[in-house]
C-alpha positions, 0 to 999 in steps of 0.5 A: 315174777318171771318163769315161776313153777309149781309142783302139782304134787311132786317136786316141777321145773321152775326158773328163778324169780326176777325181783329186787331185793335179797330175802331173809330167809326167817318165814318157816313154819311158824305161819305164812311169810311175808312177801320177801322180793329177791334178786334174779340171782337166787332161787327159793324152793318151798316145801313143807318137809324141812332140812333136819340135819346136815350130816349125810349119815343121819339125813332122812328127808328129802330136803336132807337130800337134796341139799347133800346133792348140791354139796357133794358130789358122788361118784357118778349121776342119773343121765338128765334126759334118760336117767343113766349112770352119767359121770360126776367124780368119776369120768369113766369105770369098768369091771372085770370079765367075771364082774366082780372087780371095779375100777373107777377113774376119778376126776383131776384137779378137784377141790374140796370147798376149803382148797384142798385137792380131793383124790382117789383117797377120799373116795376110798376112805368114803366107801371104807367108812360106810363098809365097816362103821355101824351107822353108816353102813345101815345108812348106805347099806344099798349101796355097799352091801357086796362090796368087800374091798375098796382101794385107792390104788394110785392117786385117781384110782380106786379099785373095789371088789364085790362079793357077786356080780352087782349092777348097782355098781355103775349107779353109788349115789354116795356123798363123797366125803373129805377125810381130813374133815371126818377122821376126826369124827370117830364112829360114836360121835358119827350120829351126833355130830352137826356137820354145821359147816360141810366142806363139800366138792358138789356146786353149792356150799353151806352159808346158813342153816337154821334147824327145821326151817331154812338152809341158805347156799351160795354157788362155789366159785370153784366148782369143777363142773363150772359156776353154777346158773344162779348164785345163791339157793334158799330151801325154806320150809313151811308149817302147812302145804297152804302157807307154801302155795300162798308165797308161791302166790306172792313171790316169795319163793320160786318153786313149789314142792309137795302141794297136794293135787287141790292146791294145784289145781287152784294154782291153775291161772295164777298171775306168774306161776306155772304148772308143771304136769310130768312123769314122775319117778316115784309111786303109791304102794299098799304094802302086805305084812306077810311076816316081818323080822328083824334081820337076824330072822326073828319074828315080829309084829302082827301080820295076818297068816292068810297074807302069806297066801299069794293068791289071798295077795292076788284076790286083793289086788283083783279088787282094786279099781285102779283107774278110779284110784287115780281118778278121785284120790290123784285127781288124775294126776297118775297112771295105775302101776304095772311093776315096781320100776315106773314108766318113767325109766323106759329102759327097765320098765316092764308092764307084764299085761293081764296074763301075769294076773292068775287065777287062784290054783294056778300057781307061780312064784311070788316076784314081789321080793324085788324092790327098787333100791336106789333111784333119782332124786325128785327132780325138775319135771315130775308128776306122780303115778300111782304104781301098783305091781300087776304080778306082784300084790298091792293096790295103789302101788309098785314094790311089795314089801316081804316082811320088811326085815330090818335091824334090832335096833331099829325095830320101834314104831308100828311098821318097824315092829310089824304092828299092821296087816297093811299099810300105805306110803310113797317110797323115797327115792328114790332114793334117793334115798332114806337108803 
């Protein structure tokens, strides 16, 4: 197998396989796959998180979204090399001097995959829709919560205005959505349609799609931005992180995504495969429930009164042996956290040094309301660190979580009902996004 990767404990950079045949892409999660050999012109990711659904609205994994990347485009991209706002469908964009109005400029000679030409229309139906639909403002909500006005002013033109000054407003990762194709899905149906066959703009179209086990994509012809490298991609999920190592072993699939670090460390030497030790954009938390609500401020859940003591957070936070963490818990494949931007994003990260530790009694406003809204995507070449915000409270990680305020309708299970003192994930991404 020829230039293979693995992720050690994120998604790597990997090249596709040379062998000879097509595979089926049936080997899921029921059990390890076969060995299924493929042509040079198809590249497998591996990951034991499935694609659920292929309607952008109700997406939620981050296979979910990294499919809708391959499918549709956004506005504009994360920079490959130093993660700025680079251009997709939009060439180029300015705002006003008081920075509340934004002009976008959207690309000429674009196709929808179905033949017909996407314009500045599409863009502002897109943005309409998220703004004043209910399940799809909750899912863009990020993004879009300043913006109060969208338009399309002339046929590559769109002109949105915000209710205050935004920096997101260089960075929508938006799937960018025909409107001859969703007007017809009204707002109740918006959850529950299947979108079985996306007509996108992005490089790839939809060939197969089976429900928690595989989707299947072929290059789109057409693409403005060119052919594609390979012609087909296949995302295959797996019943357990082993399975997946063991048809990265036997060339089943190309790339390896979300191995826990000892079936990475096993890999090492493996016959074909190599590993991929990188920054990463992502991190650990512990997050505090220093008094949850729902967004309308009512009260819920459970937190302990004494975490809303900043210095009971700092106590906490002193606690923790965070090069120790890494050491036996990532196995060295991390770095403690210093704020809630990691290092990898060079040009907003800030590590505050020991000084922003204080002392009990010395008092100063909690900075842990932050969060990173919105960031890219796992990529080819992340590793994983442990984030934790030096000034702000956790332990393993990067943003604080002030309560967790979130929609009525969405208060079930315990973190969303504040049922715990504390609790540990890894936030997308990323967004990407789980927006």
């Amino acid at each position: 197998m020829a230039g293979v990767a693995v992720a050690g404990l994120v998604l790597l950079a990997a090249g596709p396989a040379a062998a000879d045949d097509t595979p089926s892409p049936s080997a899921s999660k029921s059990g390890s796959p076969p060995v299924q050999k493929h042509g040079s012109s198809t590249f497998v990711v591996g990951n034991t998180e499935s694609v659920d659904t292929l309607n952008p609205y109700v997406g939620f994994t981050q296979q979910d979204f990294e499919v809708y990347g391959m499918v549709y485009d956004q506005l504009m991209d994360y920079g490959q090399l130093d993660y700025k706002p680079s251009p997709r469908l939009a060439t180029s964009w300015s705002h006003s001097p008081d920075g509340l109005t934004w002009t976008y400029n959207i690309r000429h000679g674009v196709k929808w995959s179905d033949g017909v030409p996407l314009t500045a229309a599409d863009v502002a139906y897109t943005f309409n829709r998220d703004i004043h639909g209910q399940a799809e403002r909750a899912d863009t909500l990020s993004y879009i919560q300043n913006i109060t006005s969208v338009k399309a002013t002339g046929k590559y033109t769109v002109v949105m205005k915000v209710s205050k000054p935004t920096p997101g407003m260089d960075l929508l990762i938006v799937s960018i959505l025909p409107e001859h194709i969703w007007k017809n899905v009204p707002e109740s149906k918006v959850t529950t349609f299947a979108n079985s066959n996306p007509v996108g703009s992005g490089p790839f179209i939809v060939t197969k799609y089976q429900e928690g086990q595989y989707v299947d994509l072929k290059a789109n012809p057409n693409y403005w931005g060119g052919k594609p490298g390979v012609a087909q991609v296949i995302f295959q999920a797996f019943a357990n992180p082993s399975a997946e190592a063991f048809a990265l072993r036997n060339g089943s699939i190309d790339f390896a995504e979300n191995l826990p670090t000892l079936l990475y460390k096993s890999l090492k030497g493996a016959p074909g495969v190599t590993q991929n030790n990188a920054l990463a954009g992502n991190f650990d938390e512990l997050a505090f429930n220093n008094g949850a609500a729902t967004v309308s401020g009512h009260p819920i859940g459970n937190g302990n009164p004494a975490l809303k003591d900043i210095n009971v957070r700092h106590a906490i936070s002193y606690s923790l042996n965070q090069p120790l963490l890494v050491k036996r818990v990532l196995l060295g494949y991390g770095s403690p956290g210093t704020s809630i931007i990691p290092p990898i994003y060079k040009q907003y990260h800030y590590d505050p040094g020991a000084t922003a530790f204080l002392q009990p009694g010395q008092g100063q406003a909690d900075p842990g309301r932050r969060r990173l809204e919105s960031g890219p995507r796992r990529g080819p070449g992340e590793g994983r660190q442990a984030a934790v915000p030096a000034a702000v409270h956790p332990l393993l990680v990067a943003h604080r979580d002030p309560g967790r305020a979130v929609p009525e309708e969405l208060a079930g299970g315990h973190r969303h009902q504040g049922q715990y003192q504390l609790h540990e994930r890894q936030p997308a991404h990323p967004g990407h996004r789980r927006r």
